[in-house]
C-alpha positions as CSV (number, residue, x, y, z in Angstrom):
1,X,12.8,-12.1,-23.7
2,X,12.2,-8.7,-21.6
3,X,11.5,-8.3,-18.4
4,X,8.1,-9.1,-16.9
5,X,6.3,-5.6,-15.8
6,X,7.3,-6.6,-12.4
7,X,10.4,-7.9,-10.7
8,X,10.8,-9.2,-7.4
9,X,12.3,-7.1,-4.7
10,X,11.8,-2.8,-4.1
11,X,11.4,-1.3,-7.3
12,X,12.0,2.1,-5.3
13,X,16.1,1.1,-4.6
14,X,18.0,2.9,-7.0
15,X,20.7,0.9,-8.8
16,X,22.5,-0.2,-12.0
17,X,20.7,0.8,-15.3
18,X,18.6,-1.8,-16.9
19,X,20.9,-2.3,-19.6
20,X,23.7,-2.9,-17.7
21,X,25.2,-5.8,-17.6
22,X,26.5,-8.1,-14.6
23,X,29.1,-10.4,-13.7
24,X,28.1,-13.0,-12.1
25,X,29.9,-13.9,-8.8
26,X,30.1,-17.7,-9.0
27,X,31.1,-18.1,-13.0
28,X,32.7,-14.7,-13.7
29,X,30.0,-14.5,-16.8
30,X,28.8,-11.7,-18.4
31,X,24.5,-11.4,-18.3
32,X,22.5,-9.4,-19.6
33,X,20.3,-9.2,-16.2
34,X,17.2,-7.4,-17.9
35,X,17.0,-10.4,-20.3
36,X,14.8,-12.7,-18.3
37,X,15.7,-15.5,-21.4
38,X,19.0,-15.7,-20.7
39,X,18.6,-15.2,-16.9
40,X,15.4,-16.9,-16.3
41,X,13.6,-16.0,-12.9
42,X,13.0,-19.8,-11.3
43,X,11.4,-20.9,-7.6
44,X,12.4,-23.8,-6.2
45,X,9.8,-27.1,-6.0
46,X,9.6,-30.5,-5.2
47,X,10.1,-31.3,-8.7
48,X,13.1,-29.1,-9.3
49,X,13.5,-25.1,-10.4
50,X,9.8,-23.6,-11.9
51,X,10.7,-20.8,-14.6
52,X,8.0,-18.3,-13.5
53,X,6.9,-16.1,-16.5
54,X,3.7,-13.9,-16.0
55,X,0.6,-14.1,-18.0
56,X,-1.1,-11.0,-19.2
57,X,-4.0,-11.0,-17.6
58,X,-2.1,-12.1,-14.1
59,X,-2.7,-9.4,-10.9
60,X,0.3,-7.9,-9.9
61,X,-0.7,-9.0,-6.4
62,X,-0.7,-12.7,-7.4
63,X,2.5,-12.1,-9.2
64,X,4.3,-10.5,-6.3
65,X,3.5,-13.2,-4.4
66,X,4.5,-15.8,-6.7
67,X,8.1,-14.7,-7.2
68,X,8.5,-14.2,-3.1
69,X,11.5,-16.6,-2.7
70,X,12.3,-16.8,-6.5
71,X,15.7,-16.3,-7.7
72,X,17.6,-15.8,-11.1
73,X,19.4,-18.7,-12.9
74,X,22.7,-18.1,-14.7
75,X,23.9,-20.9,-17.1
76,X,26.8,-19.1,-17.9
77,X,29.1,-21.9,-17.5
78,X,27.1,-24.5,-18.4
79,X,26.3,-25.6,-15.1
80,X,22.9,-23.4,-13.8
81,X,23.3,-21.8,-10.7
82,X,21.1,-19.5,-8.6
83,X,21.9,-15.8,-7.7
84,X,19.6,-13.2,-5.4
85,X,16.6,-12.2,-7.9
86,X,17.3,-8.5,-7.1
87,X,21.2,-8.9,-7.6
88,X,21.6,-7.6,-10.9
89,X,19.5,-4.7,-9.9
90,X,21.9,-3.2,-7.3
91,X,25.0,-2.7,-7.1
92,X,27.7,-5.4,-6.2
93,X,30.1,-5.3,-3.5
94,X,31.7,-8.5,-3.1
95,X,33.8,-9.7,0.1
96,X,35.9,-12.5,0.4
97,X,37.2,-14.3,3.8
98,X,40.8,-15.7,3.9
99,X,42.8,-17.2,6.1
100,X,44.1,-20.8,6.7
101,X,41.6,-23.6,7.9
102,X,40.7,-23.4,11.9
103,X,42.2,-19.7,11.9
104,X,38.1,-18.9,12.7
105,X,36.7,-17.2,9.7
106,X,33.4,-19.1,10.2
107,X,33.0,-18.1,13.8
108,X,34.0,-14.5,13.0
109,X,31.2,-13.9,10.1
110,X,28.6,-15.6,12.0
111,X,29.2,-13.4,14.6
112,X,29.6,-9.7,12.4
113,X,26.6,-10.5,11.0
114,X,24.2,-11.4,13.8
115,X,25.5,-8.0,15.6
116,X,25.1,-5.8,12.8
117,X,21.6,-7.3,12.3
118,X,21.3,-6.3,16.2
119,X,22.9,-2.9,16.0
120,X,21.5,-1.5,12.4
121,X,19.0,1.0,13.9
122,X,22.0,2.1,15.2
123,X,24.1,2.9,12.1
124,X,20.7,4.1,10.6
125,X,20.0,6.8,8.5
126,X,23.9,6.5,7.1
127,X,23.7,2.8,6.2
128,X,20.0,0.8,6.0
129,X,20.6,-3.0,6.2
130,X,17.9,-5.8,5.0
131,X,19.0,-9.4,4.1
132,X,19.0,-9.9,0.3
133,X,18.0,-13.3,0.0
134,X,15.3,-14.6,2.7
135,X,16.2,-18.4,2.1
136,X,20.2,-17.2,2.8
137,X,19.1,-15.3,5.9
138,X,17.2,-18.7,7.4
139,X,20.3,-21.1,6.3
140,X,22.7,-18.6,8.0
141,X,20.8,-18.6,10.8
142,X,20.3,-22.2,11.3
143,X,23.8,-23.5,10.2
144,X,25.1,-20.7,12.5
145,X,24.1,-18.2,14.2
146,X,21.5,-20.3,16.0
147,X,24.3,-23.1,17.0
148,X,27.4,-21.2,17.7
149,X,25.7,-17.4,19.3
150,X,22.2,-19.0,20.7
151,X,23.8,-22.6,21.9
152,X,27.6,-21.5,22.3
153,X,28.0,-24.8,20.2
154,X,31.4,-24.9,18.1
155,X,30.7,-24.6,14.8
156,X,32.2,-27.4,12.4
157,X,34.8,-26.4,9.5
158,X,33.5,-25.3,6.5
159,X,32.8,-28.3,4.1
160,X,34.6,-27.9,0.5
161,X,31.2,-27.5,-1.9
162,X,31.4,-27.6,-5.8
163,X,31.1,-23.9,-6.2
164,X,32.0,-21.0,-3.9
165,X,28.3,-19.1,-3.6
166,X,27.6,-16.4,-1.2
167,X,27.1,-17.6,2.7
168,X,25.2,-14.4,3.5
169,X,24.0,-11.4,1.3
170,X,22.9,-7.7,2.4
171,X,20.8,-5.2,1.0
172,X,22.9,-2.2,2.0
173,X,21.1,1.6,1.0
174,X,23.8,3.9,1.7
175,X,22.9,7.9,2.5
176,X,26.2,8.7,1.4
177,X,26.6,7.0,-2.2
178,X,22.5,7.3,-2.8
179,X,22.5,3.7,-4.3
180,X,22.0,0.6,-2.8
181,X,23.8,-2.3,-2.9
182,X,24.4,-5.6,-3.0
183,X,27.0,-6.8,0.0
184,X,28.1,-10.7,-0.8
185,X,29.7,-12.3,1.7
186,X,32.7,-15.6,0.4
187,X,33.7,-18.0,2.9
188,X,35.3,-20.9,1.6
189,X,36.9,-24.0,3.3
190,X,40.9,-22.5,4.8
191,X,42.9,-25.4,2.7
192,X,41.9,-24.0,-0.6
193,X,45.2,-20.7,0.5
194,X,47.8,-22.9,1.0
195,X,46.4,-25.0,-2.1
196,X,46.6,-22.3,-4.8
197,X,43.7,-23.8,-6.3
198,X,42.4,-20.7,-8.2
199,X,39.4,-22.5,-9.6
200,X,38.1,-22.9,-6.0
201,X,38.2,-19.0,-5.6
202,X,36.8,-17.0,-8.6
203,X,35.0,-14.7,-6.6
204,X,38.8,-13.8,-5.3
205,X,39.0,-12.3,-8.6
206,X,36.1,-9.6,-8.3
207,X,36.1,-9.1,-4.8
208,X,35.8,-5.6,-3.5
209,X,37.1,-5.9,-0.2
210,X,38.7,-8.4,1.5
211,X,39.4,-9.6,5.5
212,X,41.8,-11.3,6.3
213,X,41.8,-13.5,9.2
214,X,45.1,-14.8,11.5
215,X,44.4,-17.3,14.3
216,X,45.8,-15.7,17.1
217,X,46.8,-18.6,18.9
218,X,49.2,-19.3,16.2
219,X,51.1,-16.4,17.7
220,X,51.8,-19.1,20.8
221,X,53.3,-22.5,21.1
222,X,52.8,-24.1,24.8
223,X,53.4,-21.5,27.4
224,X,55.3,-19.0,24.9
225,X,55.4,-16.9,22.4
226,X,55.8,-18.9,18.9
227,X,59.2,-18.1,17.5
228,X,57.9,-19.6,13.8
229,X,54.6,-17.9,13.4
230,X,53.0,-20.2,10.4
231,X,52.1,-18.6,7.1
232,X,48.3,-17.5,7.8
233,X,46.9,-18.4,3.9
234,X,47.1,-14.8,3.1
235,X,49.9,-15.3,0.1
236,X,47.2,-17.1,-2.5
237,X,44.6,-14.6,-2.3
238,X,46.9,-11.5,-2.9
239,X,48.4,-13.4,-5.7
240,X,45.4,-14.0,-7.6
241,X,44.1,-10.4,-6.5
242,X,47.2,-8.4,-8.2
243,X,47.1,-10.9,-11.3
244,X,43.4,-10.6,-11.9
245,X,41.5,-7.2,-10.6
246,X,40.3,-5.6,-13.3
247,X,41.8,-1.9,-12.1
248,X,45.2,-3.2,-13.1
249,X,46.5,-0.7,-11.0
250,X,48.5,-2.8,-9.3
251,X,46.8,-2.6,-5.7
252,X,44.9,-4.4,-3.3
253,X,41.4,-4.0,-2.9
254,X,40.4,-2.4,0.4
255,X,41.2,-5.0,3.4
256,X,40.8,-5.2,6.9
257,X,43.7,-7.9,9.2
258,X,42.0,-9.5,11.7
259,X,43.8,-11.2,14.2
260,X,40.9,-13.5,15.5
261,X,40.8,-15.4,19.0
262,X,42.4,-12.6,20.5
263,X,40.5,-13.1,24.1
264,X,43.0,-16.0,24.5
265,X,45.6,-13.4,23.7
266,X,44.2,-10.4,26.5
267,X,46.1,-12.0,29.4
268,X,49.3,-12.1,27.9
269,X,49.2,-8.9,26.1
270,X,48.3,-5.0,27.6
271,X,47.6,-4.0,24.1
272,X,45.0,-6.7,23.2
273,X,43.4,-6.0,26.4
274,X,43.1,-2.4,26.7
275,X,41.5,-2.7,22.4
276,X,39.3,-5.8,24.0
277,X,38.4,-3.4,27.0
278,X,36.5,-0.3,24.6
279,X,33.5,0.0,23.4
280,X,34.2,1.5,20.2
281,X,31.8,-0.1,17.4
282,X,28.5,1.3,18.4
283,X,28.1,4.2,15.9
284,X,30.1,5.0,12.6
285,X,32.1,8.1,14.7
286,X,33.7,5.1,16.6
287,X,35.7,4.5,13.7
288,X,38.1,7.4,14.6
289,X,40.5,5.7,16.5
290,X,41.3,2.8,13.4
291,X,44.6,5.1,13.5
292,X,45.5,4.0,17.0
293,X,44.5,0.5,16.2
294,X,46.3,0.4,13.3
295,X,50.0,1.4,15.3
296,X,49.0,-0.4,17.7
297,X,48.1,-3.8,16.3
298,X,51.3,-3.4,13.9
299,X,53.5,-3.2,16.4
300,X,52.6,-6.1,18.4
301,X,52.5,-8.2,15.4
302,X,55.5,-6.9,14.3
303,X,57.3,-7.7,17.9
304,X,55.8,-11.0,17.4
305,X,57.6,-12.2,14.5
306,X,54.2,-12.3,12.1
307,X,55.3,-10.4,9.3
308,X,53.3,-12.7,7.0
309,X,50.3,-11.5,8.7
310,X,51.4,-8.1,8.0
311,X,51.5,-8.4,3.7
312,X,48.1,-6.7,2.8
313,X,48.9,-3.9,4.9
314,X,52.1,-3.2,3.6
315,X,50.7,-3.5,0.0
316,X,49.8,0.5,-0.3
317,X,46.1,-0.4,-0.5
318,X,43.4,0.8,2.4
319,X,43.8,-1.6,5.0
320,X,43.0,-1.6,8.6
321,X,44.6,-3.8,11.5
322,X,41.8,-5.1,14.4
323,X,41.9,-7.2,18.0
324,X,38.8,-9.5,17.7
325,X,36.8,-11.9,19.4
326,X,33.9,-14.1,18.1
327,X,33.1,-15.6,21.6
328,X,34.8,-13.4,23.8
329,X,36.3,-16.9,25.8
330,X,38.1,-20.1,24.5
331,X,35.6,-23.5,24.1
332,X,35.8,-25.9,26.9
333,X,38.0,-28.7,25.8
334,X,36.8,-32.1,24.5
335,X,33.1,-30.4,25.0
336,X,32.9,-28.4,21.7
337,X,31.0,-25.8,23.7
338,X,31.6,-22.6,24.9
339,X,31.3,-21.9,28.4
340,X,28.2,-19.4,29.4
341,X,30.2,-16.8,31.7
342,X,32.0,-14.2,29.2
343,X,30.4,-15.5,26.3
344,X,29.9,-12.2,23.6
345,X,31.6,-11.1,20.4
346,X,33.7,-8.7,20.8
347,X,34.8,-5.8,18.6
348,X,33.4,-8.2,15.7
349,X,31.6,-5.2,14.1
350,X,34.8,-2.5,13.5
351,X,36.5,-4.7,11.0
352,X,33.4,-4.7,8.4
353,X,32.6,-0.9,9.4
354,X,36.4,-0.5,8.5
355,X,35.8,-1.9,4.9
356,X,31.9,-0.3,4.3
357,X,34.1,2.9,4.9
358,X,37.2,2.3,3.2
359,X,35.0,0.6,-0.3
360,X,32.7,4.3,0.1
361,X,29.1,2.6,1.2
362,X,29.7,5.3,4.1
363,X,32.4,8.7,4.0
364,X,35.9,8.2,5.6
365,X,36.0,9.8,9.5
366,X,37.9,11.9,10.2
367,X,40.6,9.8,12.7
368,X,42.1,13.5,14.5
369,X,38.2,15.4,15.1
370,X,35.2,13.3,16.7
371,X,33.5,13.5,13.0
372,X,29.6,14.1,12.1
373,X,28.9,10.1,13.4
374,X,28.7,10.9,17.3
């Protein structure tokens, strides 16, 4: 079956050719995403998924506006499952979270996302930045950004689901390449890294980028420093990266260490307060000084016995070391809240700019000159 004369989403993006094929994120399938029999378009109803097909004599208008909200349906394992309709037109870049449970992965997207959705104009015309999926966009919002930025409510931990699918999506048009892409964001319940449960983690296997994400209160115990830092989770993931990438080169994809929760860190440490302190993720020349983040961020984890933390870096792949803060304060104890004085991400941005720059959706900056950004 070919495609219908239409298909949902702005014709006008450049991507993939029609005949290529896809993987698909969730099953690792091959599809043949111009074949609209073997990846169906469907729309969700109250009597389950509606295959829309397009009669001859349909308007194009009443067409477009039956497939708004539609998505494709991949059967490739058997078991259907629903990507982004436009997914297969653009180009995939896939990112995976990891880190052990609690060490704030959750907290951390919800927060990158809602300020790059607040600062795009900014990073415009180098990077242009649309949600992908609409019915993504409204569940991200309501599951968390609305709670955890708009009530300063502590988010719950991420429930174990039968199959890893994308939390959040982006329609990225990058100047620079002169393609647009298709940004998937993983985030999958903590206990599946210390589980080695590869099943649970297939998009782990064609990820493009990946960050990495330390609790930084596991860098204390009581009133001092912790002289056991526990394994932060990262040991699965790089596993099942080197055995499985398809470059077989031997390397990491592009990564970016974040040690999160470092606001409870600032009063202990100069360094995480002076990073804490700058405003340094408001345009793409910011990302000059990653250099001095990097030797700076290395050295205090290396004084601080986390090595373990330190593995992606050390792996010869791109990979950046940041200080971050999805609140900006610690919750109020037993409460579950946040308190409202201080509350703000901070420097949640720099670790995903880091990776659009180190994967090529924008050119490297120059970390010596000021660059073309400022």
């Amino acid at each position: 079956m070919i495609a219908p004369p239409w298909q949902p989403g702005p014709a006008a993006y450049p991507g993939p050719e029609p005949s290529a094929r896809t993987l698909c994120p969730y099953c690792l399938n091959h599809l043949d995403w111009s074949d609209y029999g073997e990846v169906p378009l469907v729309k969700n109803t109250p009597d389950g998924p509606e295959v829309l097909t397009r009669a001859p004599d349909e308007p194009e208008v009443r067409w477009r506006h039956r497939t708004l909200g539609a998505m494709r349906q991949c059967h490739g394992d058997g078991d259907p499952h629903s990507l982004p309709a436009d997914y297969g037109d653009l180009d995939p870049l896939i990112i995976g979270l990891v880190g052990a449970s609690a060490a704030g992965k959750t907290h951390l997207l919800t927060a990158m996302i809602a300020q790059l959705e607040r600062r795009k104009a900014m990073l415009a015309p180098e990077l242009r930045i649309e949600p992908l999926d609409g019915h993504l966009r409204q569940r991200f919002y309501e599951e968390r950004i609305r709670p955890f930025l708009e009530q300063r409510r502590v988010l719950p931990a991420t429930r174990r689901s039968a199959r890893a699918e994308f939390v959040y999506a982006l329609r990225v048009s990058s100047e620079y390449t002169g393609r647009t892409h298709a940004v998937g964001f993983f985030d999958v319940p903590g206990e599946h890294y210390h589980r080695y449960e590869y099943e649970d983690t297939p998009f782990l296997s064609l990820a493009d980028a990946i960050l990495y994400v330390a609790d930084g209160q596991q860098l204390r115990t009581g009133d001092d420093w912790n002289p056991w830092v526990p394994d932060p989770g990262f040991t699965h993931a790089i596993t099942q990266l080197l055995h499985t990438r398809q470059t077989r080169d031997g390397l990491l994809p592009p990564g970016a260490i974040v040690v999160a929760k470092s606001d409870m860190l600032a009063g202990l440490d100069g360094t995480i307060a002076h990073w804490l302190a700058r405003d340094d993720e408001t345009v793409l020349g910011d990302l000059r000084t990653v250099e001095d983040e990097n030797e700076a961020a290395y050295a205090f984890l290396d004084r601080h016995g986390a090595e373990l933390w330190l593995a992606p870096f050390h792996s010869g792949s791109p990979t950046t070391l940041h200080f971050a803060s999805a609140s900006g304060v610690p919750p109020i104890p037993e409460e579950g809240v946040f308190p409202h004085r201080n509350f703000r991400p901070t420097r949640v941005l720099r670790p995903l700019l880091s990776l659009f720059s180190a994967t090529g959706l924008i050119p490297r900056i120059d970390t010596e000159e000021p660059g073309q950004y400022l």
